[in-house]
N, C-alpha and C positions, 0 to 999 in steps of 0.2 A: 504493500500500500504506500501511499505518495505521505512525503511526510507531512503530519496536521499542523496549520497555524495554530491550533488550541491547545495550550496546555493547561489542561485540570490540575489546581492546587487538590490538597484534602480538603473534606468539608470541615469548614471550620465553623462552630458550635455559636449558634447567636446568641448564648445565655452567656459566653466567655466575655468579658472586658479584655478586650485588644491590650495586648504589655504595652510598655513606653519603646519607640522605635530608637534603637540606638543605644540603649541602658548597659549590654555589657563592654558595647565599643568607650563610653564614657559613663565608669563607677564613679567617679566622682560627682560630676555633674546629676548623676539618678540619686547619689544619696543625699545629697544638698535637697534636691526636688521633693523626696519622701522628707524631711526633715520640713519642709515649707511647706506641705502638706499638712503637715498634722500639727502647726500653730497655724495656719492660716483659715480654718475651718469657719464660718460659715464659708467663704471664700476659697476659691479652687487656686495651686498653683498657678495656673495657666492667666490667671486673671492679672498677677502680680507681671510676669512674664512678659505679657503682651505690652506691659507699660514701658520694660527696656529694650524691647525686639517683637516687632510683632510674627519675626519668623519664627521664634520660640515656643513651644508647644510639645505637652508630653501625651495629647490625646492624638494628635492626628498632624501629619507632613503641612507645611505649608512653603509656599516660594511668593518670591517676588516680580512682577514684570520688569523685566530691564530696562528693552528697547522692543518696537515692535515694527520691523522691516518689512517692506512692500518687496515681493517677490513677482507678480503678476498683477493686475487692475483689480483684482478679485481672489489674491490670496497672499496669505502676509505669514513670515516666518519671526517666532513671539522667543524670544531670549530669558528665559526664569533662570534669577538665585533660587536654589533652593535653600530650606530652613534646615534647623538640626534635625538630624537622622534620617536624612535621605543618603538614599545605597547609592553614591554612581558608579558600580561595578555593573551597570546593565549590559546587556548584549546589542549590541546595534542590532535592527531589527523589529526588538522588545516598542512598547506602547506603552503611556501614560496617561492615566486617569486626572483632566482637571475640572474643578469644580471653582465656578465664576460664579458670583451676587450679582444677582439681576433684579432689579427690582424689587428688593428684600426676600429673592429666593436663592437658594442653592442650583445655580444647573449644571450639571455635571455630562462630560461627552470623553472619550478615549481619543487619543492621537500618537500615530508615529511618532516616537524621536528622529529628531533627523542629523542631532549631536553623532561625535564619538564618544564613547566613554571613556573619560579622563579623570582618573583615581588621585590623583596629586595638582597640585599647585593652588594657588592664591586665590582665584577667580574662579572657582567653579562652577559653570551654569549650563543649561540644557535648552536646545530647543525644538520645538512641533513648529508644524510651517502646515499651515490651516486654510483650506481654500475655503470659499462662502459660498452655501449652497443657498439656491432659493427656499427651501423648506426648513433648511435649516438656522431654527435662531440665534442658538449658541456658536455657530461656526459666523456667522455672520455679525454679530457682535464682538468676536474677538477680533475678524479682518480688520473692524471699520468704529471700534468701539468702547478700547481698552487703549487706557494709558500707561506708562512708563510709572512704576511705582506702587500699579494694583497688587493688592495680596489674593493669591490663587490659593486654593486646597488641591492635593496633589493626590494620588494613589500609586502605590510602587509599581516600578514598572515590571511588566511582564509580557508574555507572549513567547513562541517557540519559531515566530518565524527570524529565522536567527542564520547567520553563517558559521559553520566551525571554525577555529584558529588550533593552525594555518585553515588557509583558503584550500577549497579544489585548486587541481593545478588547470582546469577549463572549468568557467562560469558563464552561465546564461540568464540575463535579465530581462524579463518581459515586462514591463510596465505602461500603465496610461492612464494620463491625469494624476489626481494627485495621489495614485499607487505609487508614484515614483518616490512618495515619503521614506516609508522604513528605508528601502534601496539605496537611499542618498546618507545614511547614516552606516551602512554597508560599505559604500565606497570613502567614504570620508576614514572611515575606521580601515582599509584597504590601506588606501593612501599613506595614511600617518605609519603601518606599519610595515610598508613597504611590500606587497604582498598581491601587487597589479599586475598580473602576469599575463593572461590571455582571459580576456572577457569581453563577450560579444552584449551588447545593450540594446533592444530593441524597446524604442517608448513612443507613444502616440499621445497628439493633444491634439484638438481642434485646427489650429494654425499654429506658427511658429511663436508667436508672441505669447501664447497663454502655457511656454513651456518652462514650471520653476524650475529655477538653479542653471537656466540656460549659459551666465558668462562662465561658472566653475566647474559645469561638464565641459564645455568647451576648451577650459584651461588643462583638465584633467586628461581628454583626448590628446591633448597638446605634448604634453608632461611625460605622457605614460602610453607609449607606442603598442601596448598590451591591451590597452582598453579602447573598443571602438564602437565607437557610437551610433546609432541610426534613427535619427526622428523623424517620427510620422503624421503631416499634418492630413489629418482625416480628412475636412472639410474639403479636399481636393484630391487625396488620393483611394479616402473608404478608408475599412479596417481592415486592419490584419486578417490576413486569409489563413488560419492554420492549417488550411490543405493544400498550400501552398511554401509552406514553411521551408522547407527546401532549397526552393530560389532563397532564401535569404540566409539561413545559416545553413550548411548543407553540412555538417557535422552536428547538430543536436543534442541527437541520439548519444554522443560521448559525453555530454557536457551537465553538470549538475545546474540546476534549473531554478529560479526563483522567480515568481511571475504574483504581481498584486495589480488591483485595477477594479473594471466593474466586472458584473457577476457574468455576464457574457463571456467576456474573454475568460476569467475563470475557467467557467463550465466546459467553453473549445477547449483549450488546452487539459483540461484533465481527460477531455476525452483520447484526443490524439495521442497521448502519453501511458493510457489505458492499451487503446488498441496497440501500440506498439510493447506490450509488456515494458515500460517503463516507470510506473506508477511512482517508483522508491527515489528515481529520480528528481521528481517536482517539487517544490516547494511552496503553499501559497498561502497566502492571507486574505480573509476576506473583512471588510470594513464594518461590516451587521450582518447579526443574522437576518436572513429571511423569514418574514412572516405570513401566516395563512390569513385570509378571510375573517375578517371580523364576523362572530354571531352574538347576538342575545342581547340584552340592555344592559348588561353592567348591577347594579345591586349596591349594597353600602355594608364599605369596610371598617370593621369593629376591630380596634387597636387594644389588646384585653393587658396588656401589661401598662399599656401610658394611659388606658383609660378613653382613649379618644376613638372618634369615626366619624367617617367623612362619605357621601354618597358621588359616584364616580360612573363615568360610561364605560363600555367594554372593552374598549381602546388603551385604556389608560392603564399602564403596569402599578403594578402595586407598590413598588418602590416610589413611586411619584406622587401616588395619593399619598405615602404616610409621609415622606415629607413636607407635599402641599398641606397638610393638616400638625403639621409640628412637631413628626413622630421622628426622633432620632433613629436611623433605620440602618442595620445593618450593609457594608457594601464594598465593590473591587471594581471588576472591569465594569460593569452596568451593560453588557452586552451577553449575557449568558454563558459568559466561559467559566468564571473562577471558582463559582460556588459559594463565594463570599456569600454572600445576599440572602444566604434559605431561610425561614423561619419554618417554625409549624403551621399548619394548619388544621384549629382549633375544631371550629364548623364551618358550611357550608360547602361551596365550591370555588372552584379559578382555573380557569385555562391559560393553558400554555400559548403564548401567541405567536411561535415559530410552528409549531404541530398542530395545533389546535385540539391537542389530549389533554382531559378536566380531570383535576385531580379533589381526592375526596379527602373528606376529615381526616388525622391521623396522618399526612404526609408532609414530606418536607417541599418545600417548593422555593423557587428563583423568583424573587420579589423584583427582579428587573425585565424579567422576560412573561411574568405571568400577570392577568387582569381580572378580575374579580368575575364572577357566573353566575348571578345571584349575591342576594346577602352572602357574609362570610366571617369570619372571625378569623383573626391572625395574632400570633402570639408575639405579638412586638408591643 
């Protein structure tokens, strides 16, 4: 089988209080904090904390915006400090969970890094390069809508669409649009370690101009006689034909494979790599799950540990009501991978809205990916 962008953590137990991230990397820092804890009661560490650093925090990551660069007319690449206890030993490749106040809410979306991971030095910071979708509010507020200085909430990064080190010594990349994210945090991490050997690039955008990172791939083709490039502006030539593929790389079939994008290209390519028995080859990531068919009206979700309920349409995942209603909610990717997110389900019912399989009282279920079937109780 072709290897999965998803990698399943363990389920991790919603009744658990998350540790302080970073506590055995600094004991000191963790015992001063449990010491401030326990004179500062009514009052939580973190309240004191926020008044010398608002990146400081022992419940939860936070970063800072730095700068936020225009990469395309409609997509901006966002430069974060992170706070104490963020890991940057990530994998290029790997995705980060952030979460932006809007309008005195929490919205939360995942995004490619498109850094290297750099373990040392002064300056440490990360960034996602975010194109604005029309449906999408939060991606389009951060294009056109955050400034230099915002405090973000962050989620660790994760994900297995990843390269090994060392590199294959043949690498194939298929991208388009803004799949070319993870990729560029690929080659950037290539780069720095020297490690550009033969890698064929195939990426499509609409036209030339809406292709990010256009001056540094081009500097990189320049650089590095190993890496060669080929963009494909749709709007004139179509898409990539993968029955075709041939004409373009005619070696392939040797060549370890990473392809992100929309779910078309996907689906061609898993197929072609199928029929050719090379499934183990591929690599991909896909941006969201797919979801079925909305049925049923939705119903009102009963919060039996915060006491609270909110009545919600069938659209709406359950992770979104209980924050819309104040519920501190457990959470990771928000895309249905991690398992972060389960609680039980106390009564009623919820459907899954990638399957559209209802789960019944007694189960655990993905408050990101599941919308209410009826009344329901959830044990958060």
């Amino acid at each position: 089988m072709a290897k999965n962008s998803i990698k399943v953590s363990a389920n991790v137990a919603d009744t658990v209080r998350p540790k302080i991230a970073g506590a055995k990397k600094h004991p000191g820092w963790h015992a001063l904090r449990t010491i401030a804890e326990r004179i500062t009661t009514p009052l939580l560490p973190d309240d004191y904390l926020k008044l010398a650093n608002p990146l400081w925090s022992a419940r939860e990551l936070r970063g800072r915006v730095v700068e936020v660069r225009p990469e395309t007319v409609d997509s901006a690449t966002l430069v974060i400090k992170p706070g104490w206890g963020f890991s940057f030993d990530y994998q290029p490749g790997q995705y980060v969970g952030i979460g932006l106040l809007v309008d005195g809410r929490w919205r939360w979306r995942s995004y490619s890094l498109t850094s290297s991971p750099v373990t040392s030095g002064p300056s440490r910071t990360i960034t996602i390069t975010v194109k604005a979708m029309p449906e999408g509010f939060l991606s389009t507020h951060l294009v056109g809508g955050v400034a230099p200085g915002t405090i973000v909430r962050l989620a660790a990064p994760q994900g297995n669409f990843t390269l090994p080190d060392p590199a294959p010594a043949a690498v194939l990349f298929i991208t388009a649009g803004s799949g070319i994210t993870p990729v560029m945090s690929m080659l950037r991490t290539l780069s720095r370690r020297d490690q550009i050997t033969d890698i064929v690039h195939l990426h499509s955008a609409p036209t030339e101009s809406d292709l990010m990172f256009a001056a540094e791939l081009a500097e990189l083709a320049r650089n590095h006689p190993g890496y060669r490039l080929r963009v494909r502006a749709t709007r004139e030539a179509g898409r990539l034909d993968f029955s075709r593929l041939d004409d373009e790389v005619p070696d392939w079939r040797d060549r370890q494979t990473w392809t992100c994008g929309p779910e078309g290209m996907l689906t061609a390519a898993e197929d072609l790599w199928s029929s050719a028995g090379l499934k183990e080859q591929l690599h991909q990531e896909r941006f969201a799950a797919a979801r079925t068919a909305v049925h049923g009206q939705g119903g009102t979700v009963e919060f039996a540990r915060s006491g609270k309920s909110v009545t919600v349409d069938a659209a709406t995942p359950l992770m979104d009501a209980g924050e819309g209603a104040g519920v501190r909610m457990p959470f990771g990717c928000r895309m249905g991978i991690c398992q972060s997110c389960v609680v039980g389900l106390l009564d009623g019912h919820v459907r899954d809205l990638r399957t559209g399989v209802e789960h019944e009282p007694g189960s655990r279920v993905q408050t990101c990916i599941s919308a209410a079937s009826g009344d329901c109780v959830l044990d958060a």
